[in-house]
C-alpha positions as CSV (number, residue, x, y, z in Angstrom):
1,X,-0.6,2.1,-2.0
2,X,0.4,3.1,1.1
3,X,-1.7,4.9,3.7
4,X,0.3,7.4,6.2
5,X,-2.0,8.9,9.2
6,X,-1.1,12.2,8.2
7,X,-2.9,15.0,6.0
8,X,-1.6,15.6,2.5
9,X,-0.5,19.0,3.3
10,X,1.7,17.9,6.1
11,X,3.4,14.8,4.2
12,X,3.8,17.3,1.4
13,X,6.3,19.5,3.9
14,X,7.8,16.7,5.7
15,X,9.1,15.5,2.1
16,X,10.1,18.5,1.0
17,X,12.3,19.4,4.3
18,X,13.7,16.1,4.4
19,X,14.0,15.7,0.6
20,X,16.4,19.4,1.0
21,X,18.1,18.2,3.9
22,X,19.4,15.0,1.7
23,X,20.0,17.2,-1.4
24,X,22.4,19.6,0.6
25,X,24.1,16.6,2.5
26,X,24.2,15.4,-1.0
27,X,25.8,17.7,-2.8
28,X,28.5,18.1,0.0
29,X,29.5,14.2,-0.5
30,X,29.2,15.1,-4.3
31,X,31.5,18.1,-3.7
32,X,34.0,15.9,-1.5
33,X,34.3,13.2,-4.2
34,X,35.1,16.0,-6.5
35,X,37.7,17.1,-4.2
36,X,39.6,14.2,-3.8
37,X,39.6,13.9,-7.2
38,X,41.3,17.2,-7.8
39,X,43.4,16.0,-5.1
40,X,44.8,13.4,-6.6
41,X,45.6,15.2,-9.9
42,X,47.7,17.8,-7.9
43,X,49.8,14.6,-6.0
44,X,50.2,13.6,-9.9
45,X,51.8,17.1,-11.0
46,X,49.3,18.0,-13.0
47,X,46.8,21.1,-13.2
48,X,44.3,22.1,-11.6
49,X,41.8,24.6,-13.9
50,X,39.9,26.6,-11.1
51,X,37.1,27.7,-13.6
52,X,36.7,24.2,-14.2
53,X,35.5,23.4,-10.4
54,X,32.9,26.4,-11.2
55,X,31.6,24.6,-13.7
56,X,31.7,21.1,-11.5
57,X,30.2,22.9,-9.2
58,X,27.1,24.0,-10.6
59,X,26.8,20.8,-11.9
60,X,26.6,19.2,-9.2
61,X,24.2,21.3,-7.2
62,X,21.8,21.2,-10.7
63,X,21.8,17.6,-10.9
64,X,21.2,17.2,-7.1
65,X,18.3,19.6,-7.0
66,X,17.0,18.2,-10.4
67,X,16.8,14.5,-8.6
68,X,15.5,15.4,-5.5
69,X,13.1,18.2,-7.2
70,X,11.6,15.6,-9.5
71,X,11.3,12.7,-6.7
72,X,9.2,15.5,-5.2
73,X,7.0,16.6,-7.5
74,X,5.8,13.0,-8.6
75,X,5.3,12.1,-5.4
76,X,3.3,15.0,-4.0
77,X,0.9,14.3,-7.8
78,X,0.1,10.8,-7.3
79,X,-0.3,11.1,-3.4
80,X,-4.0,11.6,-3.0
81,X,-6.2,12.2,0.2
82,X,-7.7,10.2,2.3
83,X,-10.1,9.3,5.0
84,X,-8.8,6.7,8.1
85,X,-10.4,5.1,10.2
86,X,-9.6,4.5,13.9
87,X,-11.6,1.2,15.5
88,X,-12.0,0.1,18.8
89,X,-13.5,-3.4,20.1
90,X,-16.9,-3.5,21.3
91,X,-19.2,-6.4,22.1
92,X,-21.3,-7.1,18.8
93,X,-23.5,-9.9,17.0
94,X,-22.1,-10.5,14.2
95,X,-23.5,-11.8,11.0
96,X,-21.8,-13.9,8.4
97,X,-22.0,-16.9,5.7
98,X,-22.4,-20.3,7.5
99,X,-18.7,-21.4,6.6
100,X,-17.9,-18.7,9.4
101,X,-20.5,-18.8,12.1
102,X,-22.6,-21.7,12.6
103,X,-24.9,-20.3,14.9
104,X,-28.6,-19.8,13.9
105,X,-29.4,-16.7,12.3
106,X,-32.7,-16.2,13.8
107,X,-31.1,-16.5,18.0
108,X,-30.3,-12.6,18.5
109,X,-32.9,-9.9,18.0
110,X,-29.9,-7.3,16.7
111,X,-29.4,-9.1,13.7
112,X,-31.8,-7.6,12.0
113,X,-30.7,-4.5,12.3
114,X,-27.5,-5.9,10.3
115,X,-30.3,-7.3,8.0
116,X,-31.7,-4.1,7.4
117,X,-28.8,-2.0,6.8
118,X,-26.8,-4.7,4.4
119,X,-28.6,-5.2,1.7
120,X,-28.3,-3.5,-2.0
121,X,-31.0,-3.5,-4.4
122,X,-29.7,-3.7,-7.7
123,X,-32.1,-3.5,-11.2
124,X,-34.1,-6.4,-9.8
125,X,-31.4,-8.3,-7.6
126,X,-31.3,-8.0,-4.1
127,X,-27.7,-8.2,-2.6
128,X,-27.8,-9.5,1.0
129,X,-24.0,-8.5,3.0
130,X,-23.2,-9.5,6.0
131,X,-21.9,-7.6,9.3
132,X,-21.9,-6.6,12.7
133,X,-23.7,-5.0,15.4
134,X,-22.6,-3.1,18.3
135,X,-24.5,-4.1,21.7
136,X,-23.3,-0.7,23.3
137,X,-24.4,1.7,21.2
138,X,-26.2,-0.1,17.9
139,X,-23.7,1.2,15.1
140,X,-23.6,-1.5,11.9
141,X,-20.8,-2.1,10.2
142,X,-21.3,-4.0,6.8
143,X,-18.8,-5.9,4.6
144,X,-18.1,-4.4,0.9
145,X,-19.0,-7.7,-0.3
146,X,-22.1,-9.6,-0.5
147,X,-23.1,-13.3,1.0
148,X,-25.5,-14.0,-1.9
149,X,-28.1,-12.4,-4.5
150,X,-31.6,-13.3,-5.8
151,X,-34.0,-11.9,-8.2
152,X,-37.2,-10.2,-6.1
153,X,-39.4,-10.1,-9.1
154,X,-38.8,-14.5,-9.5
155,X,-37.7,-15.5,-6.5
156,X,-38.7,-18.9,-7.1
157,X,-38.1,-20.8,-10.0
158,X,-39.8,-23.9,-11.2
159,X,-37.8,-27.1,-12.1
160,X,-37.3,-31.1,-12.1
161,X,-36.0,-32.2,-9.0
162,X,-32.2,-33.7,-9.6
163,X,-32.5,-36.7,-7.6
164,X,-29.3,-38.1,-7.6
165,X,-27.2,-35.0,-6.6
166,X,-30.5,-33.2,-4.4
167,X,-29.8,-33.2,-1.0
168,X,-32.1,-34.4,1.6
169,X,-33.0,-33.6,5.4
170,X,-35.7,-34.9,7.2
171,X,-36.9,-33.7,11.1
172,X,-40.1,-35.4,12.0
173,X,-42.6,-34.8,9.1
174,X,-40.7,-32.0,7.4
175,X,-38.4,-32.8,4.7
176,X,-36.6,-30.1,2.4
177,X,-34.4,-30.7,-0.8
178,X,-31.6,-28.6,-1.8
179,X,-29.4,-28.7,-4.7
180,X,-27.2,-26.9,-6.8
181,X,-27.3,-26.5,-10.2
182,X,-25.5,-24.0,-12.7
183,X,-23.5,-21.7,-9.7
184,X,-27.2,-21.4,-8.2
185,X,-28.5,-22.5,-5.2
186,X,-31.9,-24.1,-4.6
187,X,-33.7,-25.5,-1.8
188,X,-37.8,-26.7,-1.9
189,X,-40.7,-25.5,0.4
190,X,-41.4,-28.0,3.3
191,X,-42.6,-31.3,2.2
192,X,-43.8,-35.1,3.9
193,X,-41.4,-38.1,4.2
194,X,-44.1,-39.8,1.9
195,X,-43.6,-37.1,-0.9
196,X,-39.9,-36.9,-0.9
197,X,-39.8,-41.3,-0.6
198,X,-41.8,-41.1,-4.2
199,X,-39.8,-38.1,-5.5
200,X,-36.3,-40.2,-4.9
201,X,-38.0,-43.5,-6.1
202,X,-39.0,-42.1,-8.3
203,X,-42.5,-43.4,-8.9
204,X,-43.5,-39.7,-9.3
205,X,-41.8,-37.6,-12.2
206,X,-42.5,-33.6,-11.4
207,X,-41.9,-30.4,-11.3
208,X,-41.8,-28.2,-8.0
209,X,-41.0,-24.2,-6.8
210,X,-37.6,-23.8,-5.6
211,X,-36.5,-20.9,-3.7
212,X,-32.9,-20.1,-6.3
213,X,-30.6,-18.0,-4.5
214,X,-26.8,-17.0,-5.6
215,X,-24.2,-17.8,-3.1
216,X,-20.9,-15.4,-3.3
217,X,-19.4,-17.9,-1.2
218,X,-17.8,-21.1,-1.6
219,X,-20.8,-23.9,-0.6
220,X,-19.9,-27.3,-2.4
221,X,-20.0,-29.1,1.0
222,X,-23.0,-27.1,2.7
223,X,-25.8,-28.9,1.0
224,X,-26.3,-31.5,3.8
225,X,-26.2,-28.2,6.3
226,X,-28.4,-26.3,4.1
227,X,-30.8,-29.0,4.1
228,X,-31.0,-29.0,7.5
229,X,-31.2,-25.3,8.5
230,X,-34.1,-24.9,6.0
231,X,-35.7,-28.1,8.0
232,X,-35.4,-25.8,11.1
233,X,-36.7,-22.5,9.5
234,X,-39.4,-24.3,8.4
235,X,-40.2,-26.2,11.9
236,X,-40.4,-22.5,13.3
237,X,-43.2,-21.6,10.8
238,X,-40.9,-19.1,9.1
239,X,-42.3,-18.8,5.7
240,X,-41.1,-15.9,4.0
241,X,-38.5,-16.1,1.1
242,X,-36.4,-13.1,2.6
243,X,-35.7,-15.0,6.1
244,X,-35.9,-18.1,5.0
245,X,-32.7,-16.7,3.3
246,X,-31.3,-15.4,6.3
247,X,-31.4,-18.6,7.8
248,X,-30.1,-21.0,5.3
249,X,-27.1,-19.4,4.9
250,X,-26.5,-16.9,7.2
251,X,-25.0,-17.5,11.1
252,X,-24.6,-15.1,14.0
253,X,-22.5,-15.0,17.1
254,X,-21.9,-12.9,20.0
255,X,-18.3,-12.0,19.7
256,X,-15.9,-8.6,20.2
257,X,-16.4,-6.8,16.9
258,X,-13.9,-3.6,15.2
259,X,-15.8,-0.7,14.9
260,X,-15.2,2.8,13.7
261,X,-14.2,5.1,16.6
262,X,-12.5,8.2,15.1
263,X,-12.0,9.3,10.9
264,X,-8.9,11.3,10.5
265,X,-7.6,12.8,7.4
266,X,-4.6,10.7,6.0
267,X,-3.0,10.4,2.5
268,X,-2.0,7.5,0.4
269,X,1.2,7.0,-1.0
270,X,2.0,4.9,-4.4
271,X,4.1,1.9,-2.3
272,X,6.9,1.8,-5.5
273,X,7.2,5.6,-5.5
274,X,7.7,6.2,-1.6
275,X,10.2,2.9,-1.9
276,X,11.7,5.1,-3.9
277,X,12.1,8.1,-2.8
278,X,13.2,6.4,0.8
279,X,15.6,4.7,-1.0
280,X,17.4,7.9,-2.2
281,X,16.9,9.5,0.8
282,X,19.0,6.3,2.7
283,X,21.7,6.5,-0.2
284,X,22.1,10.3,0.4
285,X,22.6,9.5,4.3
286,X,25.0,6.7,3.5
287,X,27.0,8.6,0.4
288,X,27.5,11.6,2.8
289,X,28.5,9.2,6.2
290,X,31.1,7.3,3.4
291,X,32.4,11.1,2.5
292,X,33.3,12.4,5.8
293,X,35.2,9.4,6.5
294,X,37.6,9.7,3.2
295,X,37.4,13.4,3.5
296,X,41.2,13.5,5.1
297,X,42.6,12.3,1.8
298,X,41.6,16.4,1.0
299,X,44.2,18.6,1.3
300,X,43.2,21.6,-0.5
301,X,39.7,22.4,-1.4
302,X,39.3,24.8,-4.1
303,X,36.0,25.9,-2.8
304,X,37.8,27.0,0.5
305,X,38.6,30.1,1.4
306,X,41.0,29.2,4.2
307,X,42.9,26.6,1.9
308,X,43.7,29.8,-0.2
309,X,44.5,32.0,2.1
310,X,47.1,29.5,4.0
311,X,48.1,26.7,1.3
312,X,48.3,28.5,-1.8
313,X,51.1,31.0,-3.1
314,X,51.5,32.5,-6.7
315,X,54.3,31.3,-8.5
316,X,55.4,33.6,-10.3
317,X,55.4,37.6,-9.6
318,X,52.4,38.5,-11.8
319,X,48.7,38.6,-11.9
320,X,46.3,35.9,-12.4
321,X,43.4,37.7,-13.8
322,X,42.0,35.0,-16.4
323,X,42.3,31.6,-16.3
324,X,44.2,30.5,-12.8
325,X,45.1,27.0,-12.6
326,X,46.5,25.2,-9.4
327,X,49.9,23.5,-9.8
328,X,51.7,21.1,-6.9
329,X,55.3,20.6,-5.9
330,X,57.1,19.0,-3.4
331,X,59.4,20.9,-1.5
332,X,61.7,19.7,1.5
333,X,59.1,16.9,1.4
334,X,56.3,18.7,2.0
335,X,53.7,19.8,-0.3
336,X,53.7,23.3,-2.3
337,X,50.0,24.7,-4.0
338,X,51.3,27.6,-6.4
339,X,48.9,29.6,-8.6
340,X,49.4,30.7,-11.7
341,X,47.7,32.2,-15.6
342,X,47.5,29.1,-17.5
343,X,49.8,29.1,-20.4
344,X,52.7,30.5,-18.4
345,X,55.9,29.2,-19.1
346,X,57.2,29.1,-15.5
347,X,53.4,27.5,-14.5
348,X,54.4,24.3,-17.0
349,X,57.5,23.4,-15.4
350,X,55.5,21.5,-12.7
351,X,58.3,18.5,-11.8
352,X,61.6,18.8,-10.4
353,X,62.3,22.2,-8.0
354,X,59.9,24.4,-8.5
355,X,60.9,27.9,-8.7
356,X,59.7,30.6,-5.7
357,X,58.4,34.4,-6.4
């Protein structure tokens, strides 16, 4: 699709008026092509029916209209309204997965607002986005996708401790495990060196709580960093499943941040059917450029007055009241139009010296 900062209404009458302009320009190069057609017959001696450019010329104006007309209409039904937004850079704290921003979650006091505003509770999963905060004026702006989702009525989940794949990270006497099992993500409650040395011995064979989270994100090289951001969470006495969360995997920075400035009305556009209609437009332009330069091979125009009224004499001393056709001669080497009934004898005799009135 494709959006144009304009409202419907006005696209609408923009395509129409240039849509006509092309379909008049049109039919004149389709009326010029016909010409020097008819042209070229006369240079060959032969007739020239003059009901049969009426009927041309209706043609050509109904198919023109018919093409333009239709382009139109199918446009202006699958073009549908819509709303656009106009941003502008402010300074922000922005919130994000850890492959983006490193920084700890828990440095800037505006995050939570982010925190607060981007998360989605769904049946018994809570959907945690990420986003940013303005510093001048506090407006969030969330992404349309979620970070990760967990289930708040089990938020932890009881299992055996992988050793060979858990991850490991140790700051003074605080030691987490983290793992990843299934497309989920776990990590343990703060334990001692002397705990997790017997787990990964294992001399002890047992079952622990694990915080199981589901990461939207790719994380199959985060475990060592997981590891060690829980340490952290858990040196600063954060206990609670929600933040401890938040600062696993979630980062912040301070950083200059899109936000929404202005919404204006706009409409979008199926891409292959504005392509298309462009694309007659251009040919239009093009066909008509292409006709004005061959247009001096016309030297009579049967839709011209002032080709009649100078060019064309009858050839013989009667009236033409049915069926005229256009004949030409050559005449001290210059060329003759006559009119004439068809089915005249003295119209047929079209080669040779042509007879005057």
């Amino acid at each position: 699709m494709v959006t144009i900062a304009l409202k419907a209404q006005y696209v609408s009458l923009i395509i129409t008026i240039i849509s006509f302009i092309c379909e008049v320009i049109f039919i004149a190069a389709l009326q010029t092509v016909n010409s020097i057609r008819e042209c070229q017959l006369l240079k060959q001696k032969k007739q020239l029916r003059v009901r049969n450019y009426r009927h041309r010329a209706k043609i050509i104006a109904l198919i023109s209209a018919l093409l333009f007309l239709g382009l139109e209409i199918i446009v202006s039904f699958f073009s549908d309204p819509v709303q656009l937004e106009l941003f502008q850079s402010e300074p922000c704290v922005s919130v994000d997965n850890v492959l983006r921003l490193q920084g700890p979650q828990g440095e800037f006091r505006e995050a939570d607002f982010i925190e607060g505003k981007c998360q989605t509770l769904r049946g018994n999963f809570n959907y945690v986005r990420v986003g940013n905060v303005s510093l001048s004026d506090g407006q969030v702006r969330c992404s349309k996708k979620a970070a990760y989702f967990y289930d708040i009525v089990s938020a932890s989940e009881t299992k055996k401790l992988p050793v060979s794949t858990a991850e490991v990270s140790c700051k003074g006497e605080t030691c987490v495990f983290v793992f990843e099992q299934q497309n989920s993500t776990y990590f343990s409650g703060a334990l001692l060196p002397d705990i997790v040395a017997e787990l990964r011995s294992g001399a002890v064979d047992t079952e622990m709580a694990f915080l199981k989270t589901e990461l939207l994100f790719d994380s199959s090289e985060m475990l060592p960093v997981f590891a060690g951001r829980a340490v952290d969470a858990f040196l600063e006495q954060v206990n609670d499943p929600f933040e401890l969360r938040r600062r696993v995997f979630l980062g912040s920075a301070k950083k200059n941040c899109p936000f929404v400035e202005e919404v204006i009305d706009g409409t979008s556009v199926p891409r292959q059917l504005l392509y298309s209609l462009l694309f007659a437009w251009i040919v239009a332009l093009l066909f008509f450029v292409l006709c004005l330069v061959l247009r001096r091979k016309v030297f009579f125009d049967v839709g011209n007055p002032l080709h009649w009224a100078i060019q064309v004499q009858k050839r013989v001393d009667e009236a033409v009241k049915h069926d005229p056709v256009v004949t030409c001669a050559t005449e001290d080497e210059a060329l003759a139009l006559y009119v004439s009934e068809r089915g005249n004898k003295a119209e047929e005799e079209v080669e040779g010296e042509i007879p005057t009135a």
